[in-house]
KETIVEX-706120 format. One record per atom (N, C-alpha, C): residue number from 1; residue in three letters; x, y, z. Coordinates in pm, whole numbers, always signed. Example, Ala and Ser with C-alpha at 12.3 -4.5 7.8 and 13.67 -1.06 7.14 Angstrom:
BEGIN
<atom 1 "ALA" <+1319 -569 +780>>
<atom 1 "ALA" <+1230 -450 +780>>
<atom 1 "ALA" <+1320 -330 +780>>
<atom 2 "SER" <+1285 -225 +708>>
<atom 2 "SER" <+1367 -106 +714>>
<atom 2 "SER" <+1290 +3 +787>>
! end
This chain:
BEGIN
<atom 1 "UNK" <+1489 -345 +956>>
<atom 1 "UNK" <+1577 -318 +844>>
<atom 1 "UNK" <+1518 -372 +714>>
<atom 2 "UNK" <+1462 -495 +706>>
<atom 2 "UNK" <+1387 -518 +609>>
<atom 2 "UNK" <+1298 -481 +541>>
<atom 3 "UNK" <+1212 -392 +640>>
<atom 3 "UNK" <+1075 -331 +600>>
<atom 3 "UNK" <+1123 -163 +537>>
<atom 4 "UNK" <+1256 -158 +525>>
<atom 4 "UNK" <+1283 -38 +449>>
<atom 4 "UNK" <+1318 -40 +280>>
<atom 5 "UNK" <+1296 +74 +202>>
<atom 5 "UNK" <+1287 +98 +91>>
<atom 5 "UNK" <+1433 +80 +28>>
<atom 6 "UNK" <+1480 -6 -35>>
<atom 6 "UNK" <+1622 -31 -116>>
<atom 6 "UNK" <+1606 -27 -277>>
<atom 7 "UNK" <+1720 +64 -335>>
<atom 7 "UNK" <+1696 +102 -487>>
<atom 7 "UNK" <+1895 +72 -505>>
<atom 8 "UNK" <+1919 -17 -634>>
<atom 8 "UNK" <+2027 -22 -674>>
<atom 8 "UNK" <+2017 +48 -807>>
<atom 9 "UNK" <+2108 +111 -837>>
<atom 9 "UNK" <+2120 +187 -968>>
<atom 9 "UNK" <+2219 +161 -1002>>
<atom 10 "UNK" <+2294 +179 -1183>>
<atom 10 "UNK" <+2424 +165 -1249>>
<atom 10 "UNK" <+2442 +347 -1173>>
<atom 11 "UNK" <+2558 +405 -1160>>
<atom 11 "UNK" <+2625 +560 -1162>>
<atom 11 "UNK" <+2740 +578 -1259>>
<atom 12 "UNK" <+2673 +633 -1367>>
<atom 12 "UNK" <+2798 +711 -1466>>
<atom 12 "UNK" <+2865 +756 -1420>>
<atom 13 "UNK" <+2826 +842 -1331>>
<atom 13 "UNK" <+2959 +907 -1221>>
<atom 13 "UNK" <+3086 +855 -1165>>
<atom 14 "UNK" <+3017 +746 -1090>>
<atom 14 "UNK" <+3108 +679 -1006>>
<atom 14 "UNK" <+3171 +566 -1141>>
<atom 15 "UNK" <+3114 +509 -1188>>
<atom 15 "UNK" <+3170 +420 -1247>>
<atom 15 "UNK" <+3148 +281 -1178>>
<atom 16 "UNK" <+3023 +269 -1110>>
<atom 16 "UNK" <+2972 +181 -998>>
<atom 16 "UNK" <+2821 +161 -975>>
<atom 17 "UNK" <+2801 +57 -922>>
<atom 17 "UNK" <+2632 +56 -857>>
<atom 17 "UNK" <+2682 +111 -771>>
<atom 18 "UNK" <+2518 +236 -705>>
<atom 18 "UNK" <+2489 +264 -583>>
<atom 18 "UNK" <+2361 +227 -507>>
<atom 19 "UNK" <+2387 +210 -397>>
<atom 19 "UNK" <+2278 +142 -337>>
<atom 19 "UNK" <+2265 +256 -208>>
<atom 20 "UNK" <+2074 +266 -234>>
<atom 20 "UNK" <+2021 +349 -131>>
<atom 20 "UNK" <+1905 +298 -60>>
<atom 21 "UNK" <+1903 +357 +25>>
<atom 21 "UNK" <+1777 +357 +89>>
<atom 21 "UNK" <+1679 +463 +118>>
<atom 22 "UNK" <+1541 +480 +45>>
<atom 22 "UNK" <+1472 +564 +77>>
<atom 22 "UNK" <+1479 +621 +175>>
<atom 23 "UNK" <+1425 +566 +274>>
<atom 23 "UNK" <+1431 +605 +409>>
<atom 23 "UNK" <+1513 +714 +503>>
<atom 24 "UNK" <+1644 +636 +418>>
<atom 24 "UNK" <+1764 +731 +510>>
<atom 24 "UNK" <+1846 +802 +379>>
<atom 25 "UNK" <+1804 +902 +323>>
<atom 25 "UNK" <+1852 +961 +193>>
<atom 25 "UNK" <+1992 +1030 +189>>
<atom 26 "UNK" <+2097 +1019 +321>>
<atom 26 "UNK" <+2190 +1021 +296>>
<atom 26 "UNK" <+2297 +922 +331>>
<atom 27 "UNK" <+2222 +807 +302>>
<atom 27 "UNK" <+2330 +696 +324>>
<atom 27 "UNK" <+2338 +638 +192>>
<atom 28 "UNK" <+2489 +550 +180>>
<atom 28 "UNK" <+2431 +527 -5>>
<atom 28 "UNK" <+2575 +404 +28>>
<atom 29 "UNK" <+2587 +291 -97>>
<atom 29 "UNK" <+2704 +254 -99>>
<atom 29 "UNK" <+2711 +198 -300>>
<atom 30 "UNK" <+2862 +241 -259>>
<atom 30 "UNK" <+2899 +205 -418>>
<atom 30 "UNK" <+2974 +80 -385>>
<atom 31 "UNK" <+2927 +18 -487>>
<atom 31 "UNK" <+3029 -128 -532>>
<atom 31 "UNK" <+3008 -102 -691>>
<atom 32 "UNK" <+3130 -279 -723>>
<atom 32 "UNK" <+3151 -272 -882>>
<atom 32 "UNK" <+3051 -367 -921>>
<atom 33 "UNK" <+2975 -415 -827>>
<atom 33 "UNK" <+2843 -539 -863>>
<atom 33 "UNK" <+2731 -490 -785>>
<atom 34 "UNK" <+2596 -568 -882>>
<atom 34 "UNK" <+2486 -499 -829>>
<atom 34 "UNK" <+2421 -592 -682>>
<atom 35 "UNK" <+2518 -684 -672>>
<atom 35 "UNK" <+2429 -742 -502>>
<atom 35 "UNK" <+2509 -750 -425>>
<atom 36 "UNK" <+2662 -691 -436>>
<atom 36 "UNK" <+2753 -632 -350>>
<atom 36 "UNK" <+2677 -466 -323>>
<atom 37 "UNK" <+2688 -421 -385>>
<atom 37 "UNK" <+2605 -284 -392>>
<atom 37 "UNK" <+2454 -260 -272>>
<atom 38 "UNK" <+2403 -394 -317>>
<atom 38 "UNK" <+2263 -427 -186>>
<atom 38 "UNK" <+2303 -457 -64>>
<atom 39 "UNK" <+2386 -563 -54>>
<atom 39 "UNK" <+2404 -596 +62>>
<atom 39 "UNK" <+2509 -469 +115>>
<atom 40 "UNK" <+2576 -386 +67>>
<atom 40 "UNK" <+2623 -295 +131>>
<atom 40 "UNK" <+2543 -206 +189>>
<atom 41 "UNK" <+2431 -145 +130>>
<atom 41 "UNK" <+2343 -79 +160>>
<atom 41 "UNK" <+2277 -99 +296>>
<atom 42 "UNK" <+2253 -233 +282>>
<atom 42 "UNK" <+2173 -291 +401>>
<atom 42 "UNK" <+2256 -312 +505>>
<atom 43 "UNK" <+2398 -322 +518>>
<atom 43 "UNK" <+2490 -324 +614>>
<atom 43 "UNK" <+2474 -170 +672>>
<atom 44 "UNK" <+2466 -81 +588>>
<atom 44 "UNK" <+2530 +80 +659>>
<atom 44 "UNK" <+2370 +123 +670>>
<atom 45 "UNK" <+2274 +57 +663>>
<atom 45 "UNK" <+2100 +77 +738>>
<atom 45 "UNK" <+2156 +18 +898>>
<atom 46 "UNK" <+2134 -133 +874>>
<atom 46 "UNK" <+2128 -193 +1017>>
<atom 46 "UNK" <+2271 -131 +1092>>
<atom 47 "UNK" <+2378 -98 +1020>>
<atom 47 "UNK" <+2474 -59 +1164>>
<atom 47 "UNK" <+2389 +118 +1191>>
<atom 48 "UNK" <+2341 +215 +1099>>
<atom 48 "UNK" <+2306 +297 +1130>>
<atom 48 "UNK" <+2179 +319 +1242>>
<atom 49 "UNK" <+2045 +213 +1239>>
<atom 49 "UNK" <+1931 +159 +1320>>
<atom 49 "UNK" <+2013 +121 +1453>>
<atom 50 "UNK" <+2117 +23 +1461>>
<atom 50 "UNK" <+2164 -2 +1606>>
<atom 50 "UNK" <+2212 +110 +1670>>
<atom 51 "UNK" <+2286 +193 +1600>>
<atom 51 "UNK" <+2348 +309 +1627>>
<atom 51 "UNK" <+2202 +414 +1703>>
<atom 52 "UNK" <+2132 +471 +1605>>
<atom 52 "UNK" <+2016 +492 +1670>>
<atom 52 "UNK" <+1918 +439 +1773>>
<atom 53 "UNK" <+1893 +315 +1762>>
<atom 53 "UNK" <+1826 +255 +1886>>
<atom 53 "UNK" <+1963 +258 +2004>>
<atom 54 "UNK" <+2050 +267 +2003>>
<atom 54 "UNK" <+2140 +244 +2115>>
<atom 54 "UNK" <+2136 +349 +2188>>
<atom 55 "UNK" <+2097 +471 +2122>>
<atom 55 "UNK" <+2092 +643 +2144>>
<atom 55 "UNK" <+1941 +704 +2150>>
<atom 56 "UNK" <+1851 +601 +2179>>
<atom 56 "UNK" <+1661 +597 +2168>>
<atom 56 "UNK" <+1693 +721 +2113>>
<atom 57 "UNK" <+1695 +691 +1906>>
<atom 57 "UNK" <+1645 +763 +1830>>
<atom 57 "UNK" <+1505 +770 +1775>>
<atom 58 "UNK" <+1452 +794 +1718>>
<atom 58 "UNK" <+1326 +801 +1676>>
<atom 58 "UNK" <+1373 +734 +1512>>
<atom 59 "UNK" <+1374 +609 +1519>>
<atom 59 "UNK" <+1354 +548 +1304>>
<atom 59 "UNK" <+1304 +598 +1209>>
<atom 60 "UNK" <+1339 +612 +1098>>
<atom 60 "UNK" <+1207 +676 +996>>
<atom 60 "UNK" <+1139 +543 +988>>
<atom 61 "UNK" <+975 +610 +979>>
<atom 61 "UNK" <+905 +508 +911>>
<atom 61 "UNK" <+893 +459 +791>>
<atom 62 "UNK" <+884 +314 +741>>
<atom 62 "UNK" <+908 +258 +627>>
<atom 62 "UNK" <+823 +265 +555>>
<atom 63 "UNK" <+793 +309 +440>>
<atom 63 "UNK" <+732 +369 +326>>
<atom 63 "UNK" <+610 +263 +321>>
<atom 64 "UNK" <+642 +106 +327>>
<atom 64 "UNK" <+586 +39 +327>>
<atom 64 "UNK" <+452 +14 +437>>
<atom 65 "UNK" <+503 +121 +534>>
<atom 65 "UNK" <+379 +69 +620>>
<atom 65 "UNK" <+332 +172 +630>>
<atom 66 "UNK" <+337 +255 +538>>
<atom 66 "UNK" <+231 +430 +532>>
<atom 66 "UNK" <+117 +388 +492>>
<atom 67 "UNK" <+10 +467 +522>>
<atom 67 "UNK" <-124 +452 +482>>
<atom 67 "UNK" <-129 +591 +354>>
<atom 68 "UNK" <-160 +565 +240>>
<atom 68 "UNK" <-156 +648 +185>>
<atom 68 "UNK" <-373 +685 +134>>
<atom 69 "UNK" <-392 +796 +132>>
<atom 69 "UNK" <-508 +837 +124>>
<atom 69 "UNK" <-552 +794 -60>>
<atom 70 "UNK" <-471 +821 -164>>
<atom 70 "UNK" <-491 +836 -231>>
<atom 70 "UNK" <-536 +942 -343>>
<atom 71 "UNK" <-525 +1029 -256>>
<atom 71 "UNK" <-528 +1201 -301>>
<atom 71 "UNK" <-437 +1309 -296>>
<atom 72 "UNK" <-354 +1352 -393>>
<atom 72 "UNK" <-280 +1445 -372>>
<atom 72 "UNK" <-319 +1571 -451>>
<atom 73 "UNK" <-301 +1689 -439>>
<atom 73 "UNK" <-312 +1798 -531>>
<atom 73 "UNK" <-195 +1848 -608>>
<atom 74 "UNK" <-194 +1901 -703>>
<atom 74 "UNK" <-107 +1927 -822>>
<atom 74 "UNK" <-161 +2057 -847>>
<atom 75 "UNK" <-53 +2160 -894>>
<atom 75 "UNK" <-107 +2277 -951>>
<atom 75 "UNK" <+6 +2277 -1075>>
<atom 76 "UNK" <-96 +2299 -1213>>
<atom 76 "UNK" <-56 +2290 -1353>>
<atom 76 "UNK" <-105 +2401 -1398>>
<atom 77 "UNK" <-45 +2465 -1493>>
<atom 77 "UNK" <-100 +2570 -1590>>
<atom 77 "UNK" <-236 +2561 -1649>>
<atom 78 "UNK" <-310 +2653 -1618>>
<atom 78 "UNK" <-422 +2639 -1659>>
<atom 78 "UNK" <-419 +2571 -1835>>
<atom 79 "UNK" <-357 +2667 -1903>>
<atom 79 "UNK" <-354 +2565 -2054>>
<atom 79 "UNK" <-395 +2408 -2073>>
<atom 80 "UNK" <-267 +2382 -1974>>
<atom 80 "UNK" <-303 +2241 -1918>>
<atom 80 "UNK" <-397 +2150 -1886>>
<atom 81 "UNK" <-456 +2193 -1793>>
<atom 81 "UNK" <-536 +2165 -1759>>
<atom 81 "UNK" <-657 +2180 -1825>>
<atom 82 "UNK" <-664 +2288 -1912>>
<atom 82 "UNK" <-807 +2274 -2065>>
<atom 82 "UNK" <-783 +2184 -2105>>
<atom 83 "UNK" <-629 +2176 -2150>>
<atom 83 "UNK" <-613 +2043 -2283>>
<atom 83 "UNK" <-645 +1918 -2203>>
<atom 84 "UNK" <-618 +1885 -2088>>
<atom 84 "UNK" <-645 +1772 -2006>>
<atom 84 "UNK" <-833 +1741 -2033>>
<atom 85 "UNK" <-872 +1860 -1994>>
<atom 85 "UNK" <-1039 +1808 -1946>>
<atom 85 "UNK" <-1081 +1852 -2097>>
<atom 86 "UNK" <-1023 +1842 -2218>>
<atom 86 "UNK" <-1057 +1826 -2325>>
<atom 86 "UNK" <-1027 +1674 -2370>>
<atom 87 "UNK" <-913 +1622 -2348>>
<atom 87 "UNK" <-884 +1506 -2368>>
<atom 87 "UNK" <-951 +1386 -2288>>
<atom 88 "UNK" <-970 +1427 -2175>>
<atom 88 "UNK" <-1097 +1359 -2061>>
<atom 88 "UNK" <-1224 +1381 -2156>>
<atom 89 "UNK" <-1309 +1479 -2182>>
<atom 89 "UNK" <-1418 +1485 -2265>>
<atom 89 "UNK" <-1432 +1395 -2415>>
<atom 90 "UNK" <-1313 +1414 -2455>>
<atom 90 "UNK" <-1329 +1325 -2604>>
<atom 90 "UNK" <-1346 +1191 -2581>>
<atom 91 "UNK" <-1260 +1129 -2464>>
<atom 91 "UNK" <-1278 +1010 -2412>>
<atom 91 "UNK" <-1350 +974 -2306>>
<atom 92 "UNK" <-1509 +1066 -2334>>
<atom 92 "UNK" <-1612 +1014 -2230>>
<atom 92 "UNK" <-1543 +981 -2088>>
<atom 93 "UNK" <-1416 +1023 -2074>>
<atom 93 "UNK" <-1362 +984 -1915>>
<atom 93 "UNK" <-1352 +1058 -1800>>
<atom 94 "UNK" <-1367 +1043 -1668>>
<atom 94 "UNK" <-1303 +1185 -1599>>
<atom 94 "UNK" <-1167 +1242 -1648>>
<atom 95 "UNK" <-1222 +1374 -1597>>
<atom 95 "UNK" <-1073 +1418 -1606>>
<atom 95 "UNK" <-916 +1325 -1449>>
<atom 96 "UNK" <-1032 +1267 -1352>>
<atom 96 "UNK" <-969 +1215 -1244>>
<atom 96 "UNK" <-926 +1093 -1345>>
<atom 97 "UNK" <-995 +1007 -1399>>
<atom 97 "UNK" <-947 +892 -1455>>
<atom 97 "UNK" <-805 +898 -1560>>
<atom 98 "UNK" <-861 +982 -1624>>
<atom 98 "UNK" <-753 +1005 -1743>>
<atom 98 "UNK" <-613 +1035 -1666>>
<atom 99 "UNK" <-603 +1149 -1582>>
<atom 99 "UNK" <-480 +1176 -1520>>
<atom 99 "UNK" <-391 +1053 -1448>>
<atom 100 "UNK" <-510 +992 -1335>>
<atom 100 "UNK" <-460 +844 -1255>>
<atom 100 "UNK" <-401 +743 -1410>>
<atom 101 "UNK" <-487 +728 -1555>>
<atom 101 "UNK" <-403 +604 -1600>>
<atom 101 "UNK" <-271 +701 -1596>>
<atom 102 "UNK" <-282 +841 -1706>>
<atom 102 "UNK" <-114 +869 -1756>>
<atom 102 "UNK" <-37 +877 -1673>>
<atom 103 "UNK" <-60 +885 -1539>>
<atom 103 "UNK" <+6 +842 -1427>>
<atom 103 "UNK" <+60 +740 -1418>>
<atom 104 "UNK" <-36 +621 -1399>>
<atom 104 "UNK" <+4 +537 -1381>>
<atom 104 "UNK" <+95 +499 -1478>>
<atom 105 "UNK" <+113 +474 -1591>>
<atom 105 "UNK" <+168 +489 -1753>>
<atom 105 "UNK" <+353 +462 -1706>>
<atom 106 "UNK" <+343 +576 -1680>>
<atom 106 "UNK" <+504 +665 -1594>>
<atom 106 "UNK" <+572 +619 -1491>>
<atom 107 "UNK" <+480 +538 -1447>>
<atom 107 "UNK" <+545 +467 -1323>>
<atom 107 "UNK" <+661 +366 -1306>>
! end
């Protein structure tokens, strides 16, 4: 339960924190505080995991222990992609470099 992905957010909607878990993207809990909100979250993971192991489910795996390659592909408008490996060229950079910082930037 620990080794899973937890995100608390304010919800305009609700008028509440909600608390999720990556992992299991339709479980969620609202409270009126943000570590009532966590620890709820993490209550309706672990009763959901016992529930599953009691029924030898198969867990999702935790984001945290993925091996990620470091390569993904993207398809952009060619336009784009000129102005990109123009902006890579002015700045002596790859076009791989330039994309990974404004990436990173956004994060």
């Amino acid at each position: 339960m620990d080794r899973y992905t937890y995100r608390v957010s304010w919800s305009d909607d609700d008028g509440e924190y909600v608390g999720i878990c990556i992992e299991f993207p339709s479980l969620s809990w609202l409270d009126s505080s943000h570590e009532k909100a966590f620890k709820g979250i993490r209550k309706v993971v672990a009763e959901v995991i016992a529930d599953m192991e009691a029924n030898n489910e198969k867990l999702p795996d935790p984001i945290a222990a993925k091996k990620f390659s470091g390569k993904f592909q993207v398809r952009i408008p060619s336009e784009l992609h000129r102005e990109l490996a123009i902006s890579a060229a002015e700045q002596n950079i790859s076009l791989n470099r330039l994309i990974s910082s404004r990436l990173a930037a956004h994060v």
